[in-house]
C-alpha positions, 0 to 999 in steps of 0.5 A: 500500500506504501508504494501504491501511495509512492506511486500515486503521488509521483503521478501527481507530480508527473500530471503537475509537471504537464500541466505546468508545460501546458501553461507556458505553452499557452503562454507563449502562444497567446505572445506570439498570437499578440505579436502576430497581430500587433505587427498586421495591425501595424501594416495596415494602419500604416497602409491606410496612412500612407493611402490617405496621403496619396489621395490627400496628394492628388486632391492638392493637385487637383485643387492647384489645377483649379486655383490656377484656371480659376486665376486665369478666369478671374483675370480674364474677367477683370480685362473684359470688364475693364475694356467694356467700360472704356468702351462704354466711355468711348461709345459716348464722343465716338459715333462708330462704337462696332470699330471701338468694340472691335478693337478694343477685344482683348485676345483670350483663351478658348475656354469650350473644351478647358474641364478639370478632370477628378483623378482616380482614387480607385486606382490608388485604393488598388494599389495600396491594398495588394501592397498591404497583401505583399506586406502581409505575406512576407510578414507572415512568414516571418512571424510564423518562422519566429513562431516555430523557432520559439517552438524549437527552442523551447527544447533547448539543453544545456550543452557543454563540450567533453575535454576527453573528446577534444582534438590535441590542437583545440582549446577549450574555455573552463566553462566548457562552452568555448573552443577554438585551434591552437598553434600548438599540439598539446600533449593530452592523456591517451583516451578512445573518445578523443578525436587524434587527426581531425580538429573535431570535439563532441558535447558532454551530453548524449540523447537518445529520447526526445527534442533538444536543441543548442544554439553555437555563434559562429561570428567572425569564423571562415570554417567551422562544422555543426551538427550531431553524431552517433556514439560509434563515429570513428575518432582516430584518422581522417574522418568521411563526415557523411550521412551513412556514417552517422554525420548530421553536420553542416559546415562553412568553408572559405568563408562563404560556402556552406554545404551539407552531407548532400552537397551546397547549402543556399544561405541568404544571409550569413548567420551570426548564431546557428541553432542545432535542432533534433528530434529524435523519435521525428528521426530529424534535424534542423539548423536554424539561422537564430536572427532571421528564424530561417531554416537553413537545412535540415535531415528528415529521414535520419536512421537514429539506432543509437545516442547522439552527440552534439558536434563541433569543429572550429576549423584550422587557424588558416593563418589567424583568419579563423581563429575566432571560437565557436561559441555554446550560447544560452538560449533566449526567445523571450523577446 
């Protein structure tokens, strides 16, 4: 009856522990959901400012058009009025009035066909509402890929990196959440896990169950690779950094050239901060570009029969040019 009652109670812990992830979930749905439409609602009081405006515009035109002729019409006027009265003084001492009339005329515009046409704001409506859309669409996706990243990084561990895996030539902060080459070899203790030719270095952590996610910055770096591994990676000798071998990596080379286990990788802007997503019963992986929330790759389809590590490589020096570290951020998407 004892462990019945342990049981039971642990239950309840278990029951209380999801409730409370149920909440903050919620929570941060109904943020995002506020975000979401904070920003449409922005748009669109905006498009509709920057409509009034344009219309506002076009009646200034309109109207100086007006007040323009109206001038000409007026001045005209004032001509006619007063050549009409010298006539009419004329008329008095001079018998041939029709000559005076005629003479006195003063040459003036053709008014039959002068009209003001009102401008289209129809047409400005128009406008101004398939740029809302288009303004829609991309701010759509860019909350909704926001949105998911806030998913993802609700997974987030804390992952350190393993000294007893780490290359002779990498130098790893006390912290564990730093690593860069060194110039020099160090002598290390002999150990299986360690990596002895390739500058590589694996998490502390392993996983085999679930969702987890780490985020790496990788700013000022040209060369670098990310990524998880299987337990069973060889360690010793040059290393085939590929699917079939339990590699879910990708990697910067030559500054600019980020590619995959399958070949090039399409980036549209060079992260600063490079998120590393797994789920392990999806069988997935995704690397996300922390800043924009863009996906920049990802494995589906992964053949996980074993624990995962988390996988780091600085890259060479290159002569000082990629000496920056890799660096284990904390993960924060409460903004």
């Amino acid at each position: 009856m004892k462990l019945m009652i342990q049981e039971r109670q642990m239950k309840i812990d278990e029951i209380r522990h999801s409730a409370k992830l149920s909440s903050k979930s919620a929570d941060r749905h109904i943020a995002d959901s506020e975000r979401v439409f904070k920003v449409l609602l922005q748009s669109v009081e905006r498009s509709q400012a920057n409509l009034i405006e344009a219309i506002n515009e076009k009646q200034k035109t309109t109207q100086k058009q007006a007040d323009k002729l109206i001038q000409e019409l007026e001045h005209e006027i004032s001509e006619l009025t007063k050549r009409s009265n010298n006539i009419d003084q004329l008329s008095q001492t001079d018998n041939d009035t029709g000559l005076l009339s005629k003479n006195y005329i003063p040459t003036t515009k053709n008014w039959t066909e002068v009209t003001i046409h009102p401008p289209s704001y129809g047409a400005s409506v128009g406008v101004a509402l398939n740029r809302l859309e288009e303004e829609f669409s991309t701010e759509k996706k860019k909350l909704i890929a926001k949105a998911k990243l806030h998913r993802v990084q609700e997974s987030a561990k804390d992952v350190t990196l393993d000294p007893d895996t780490a290359n002779p030539f990498l130098i790893l902060s006390h912290n564990g959440k730093q690593v860069y080459c060194g110039d020099v070899k160090q002598t290390l203790p002999e150990n299986p896990k360690r990596f002895n030719a390739a500058i590589n270095v694996l998490g502390e952590q392993s996983f085999s169950s679930g969702r987890f996610y780490f985020e790496v910055q990788v700013t000022g770096k040209t060369s670098w690779d990310l990524g998880v591994v299987k337990e069973s990676i060889q360690r010793n000798g040059s290393i085939n950094a590929s699917l079939k071998n339990g590699y879910w990596t990708i990697s910067l080379r030559e500054g600019d050239k980020y590619k995959a286990s399958l070949g090039d990788v399409n980036v549209k802007y060079p992260p600063k901060k490079v998120g590393v997503f797994v789920d392990y019963e999806k069988s997935s992986v995704s690397f996300h570009d922390v800043d924009s929330a863009d996906i920049i790759h990802s494995f589906s389809n992964c053949s996980f029969t074993e624990k995962l590590y988390p996988f780091f490589s600085p890259g060479s020096r290159h002569g000082g040019k990629n000496s920056a570290p890799l660096i284990i951020s904390p993960v924060n998407y409460a903004d």
